[in-house]
Structures are given as structure tokens and as C-alpha cells.
Phi, psi and omega in degrees: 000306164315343188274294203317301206287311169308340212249353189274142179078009180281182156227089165286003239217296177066038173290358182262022163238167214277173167305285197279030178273296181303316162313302160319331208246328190286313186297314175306303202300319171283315168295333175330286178310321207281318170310265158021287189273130183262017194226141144343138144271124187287157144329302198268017194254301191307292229305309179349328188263002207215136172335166198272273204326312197288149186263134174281305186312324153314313165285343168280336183298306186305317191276314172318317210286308180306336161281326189330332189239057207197131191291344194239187182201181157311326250269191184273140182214078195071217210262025185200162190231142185226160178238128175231158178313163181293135149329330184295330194263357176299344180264336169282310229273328150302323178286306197289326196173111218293050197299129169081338171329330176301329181301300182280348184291119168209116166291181199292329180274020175271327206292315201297339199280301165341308188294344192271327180278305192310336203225005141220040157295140007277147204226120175300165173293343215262310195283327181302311175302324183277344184283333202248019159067017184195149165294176199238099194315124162337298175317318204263352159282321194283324155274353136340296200276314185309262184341321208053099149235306190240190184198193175265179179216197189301181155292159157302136163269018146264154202307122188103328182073012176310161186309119173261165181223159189237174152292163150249175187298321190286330170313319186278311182295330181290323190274337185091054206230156177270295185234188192265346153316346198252012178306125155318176207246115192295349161321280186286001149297320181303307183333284190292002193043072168267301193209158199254149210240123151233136201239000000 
């Protein structure tokens, strides 16, 4: 009821202004919401904001284009878009203030334990205990989830039924990943020492 209330008196169609005009006021809108907001936004989130008629994915084409010279950009996160800094301006935006590091600040076993949920998820502490050969601390899931990194996912079908943990939306955007196709291969994380392999 609150969205219905919130929605009276929008004008998504905006038909009493010309086409291209109109495309501009659509296009502003979607950077708007997209400015605004610190999680990805879906797809069927944008279109609320825009004529029946208009393709988000088109207006998202239009607005990447209009950023090109521009320090930050679009991108895709799943089945949503978010606007974040260029990678490139990340050693300024370190150097002015140390932003978000806390976020992202992790150690190698929290990372490798993240990397474990991401490539076999949804996955239990129980399962989690068997890659890494020790239990997997409450604690060290709950700032997993404190971050959105993970989130809960289905039940276990053993016995009891326990909590599996999954990635999140925040998981991709924070790695710079679209979908979880964009995982690195776990092997070659071993290789290269992304992460230590323990049975």
C-alpha cells in the first residue's frame, strides 16, 4: 500500500513532453535512483521509473555513453546496475580518504572461507568445517553477513535441516564480478595465491 501511495501522481509516460526530451527526463531518473542508492538496483526496480514503452537496458547504454569521460560508470550486477568509481581513480580516492576499507578489509582466512562459500554454495558451516578441516566460528559468518558478502540461502536437506549461506549482490559488486560466471577458477586462485587450500 505504501509503494501504491508513493506512486500517485508520478508521471512514468511523461507524454505531455516531446520524444527527445523525454528519453533525457528518463535517462536523469535512472541516474538518479542508481546515484541514490548503495546496492545494485534491478531491472524491474529502474523500469518503475520510466514509460512502459522505454528499455532500461537502452537507457543504461545512453547514460555509460554520457559517463565515458566521467571518473565513475555503470555497471552490471546480476540481474542490476550500480554506479561506482572508474578502478583507475581507486589509488586517489585512497590517498583523499581511506574509504570503504573497512569494508572490504579482510583476512586471508575470512577471504579463503568467503572463497569457499562462493564456488560451493549454498554450503553449511558443517560443510564449510569439512574444506577447512576446523570449525568455522559463528563470529566469522556473522561479519561475513555484517559486510553483504553472504546472506542465508536454502535449508540443508541433512538431517536437522540446517542454515546454508549463499554470496550476495554486495559479493559481486564489491569483487567487481557480474555474475558468479566471472568466479576465477579455483585451482588457479591456488596457483597464484589468492587463497591457501586447506583439507
Amino acid at each position: 500500500m505504501a509503494k501504491r501511495g508513493a506512486e500517485e501522481g508520478f508521471d512514468r509516460e511523461l507524454t505531455a513532453l516531446p520524444p527527445g526530451p523525454r528519453w533525457r527526463e528518463w535517462m536523469r531518473r535512472v541516474e538518479a535512483v542508481l546515484f541514490a542508492s548503495a546496492k545494485p538496483v534491478r531491472r524491474g526496480d529502474l523500469a518503475r521509473v520510466v514509460g512502459e514503452a522505454a528499455s532500461v537496458d537502452l537507457l543504461i547504454a545512453d547514460l555509460r555513453e554520457d559517463l565515458a569521460e566521467r571518473p565513475y560508470e555503470i555497471v552490471a550486477v546480476a540481474d542490476a546496475f550500480l554506479i561506482r568509481t572508474r578502478p583507475a581513480y581507486a589509488p586517489a580516492i585512497r590517498t583523499a580518504a581511506d574509504l570503504g576499507s573497512e569494508r572490504l578489509a579482510l583476512n586471508a582466512f575470512e577471504t579463503a572461507v568467503l572463497a569457499a562459500i562462493a564456488w560451493n554454495q549454498p554450503i553449511t558451516r558443517a560443510g564449510l568445517a569439512e574444506i577447512f578441516g576446523r570449525e568455522i566460528s559463528r563470529d566469522l559468518i556473522g561479519r561475513l553477513r555484517d559486510r553483504d558478502f553472504i546472506a542465508a540461502g536454502p535449508r540443508s536437506p541433512r538431517p536437522g535441516a540446517p542454515h546454508t549461506f549463499v554470496t550476495t549482490e554486495g559479493f559481486l559488486a564489491a569483487f567487481d564480478l557480474e555474475s558468479l560466471r566471472d568466479l576465477p577458477d579455483a585451482e588457479m586462485a591456488e596457483e597464484d595465491g589468492l587463497i591457501e587450500r586447506r583439507a
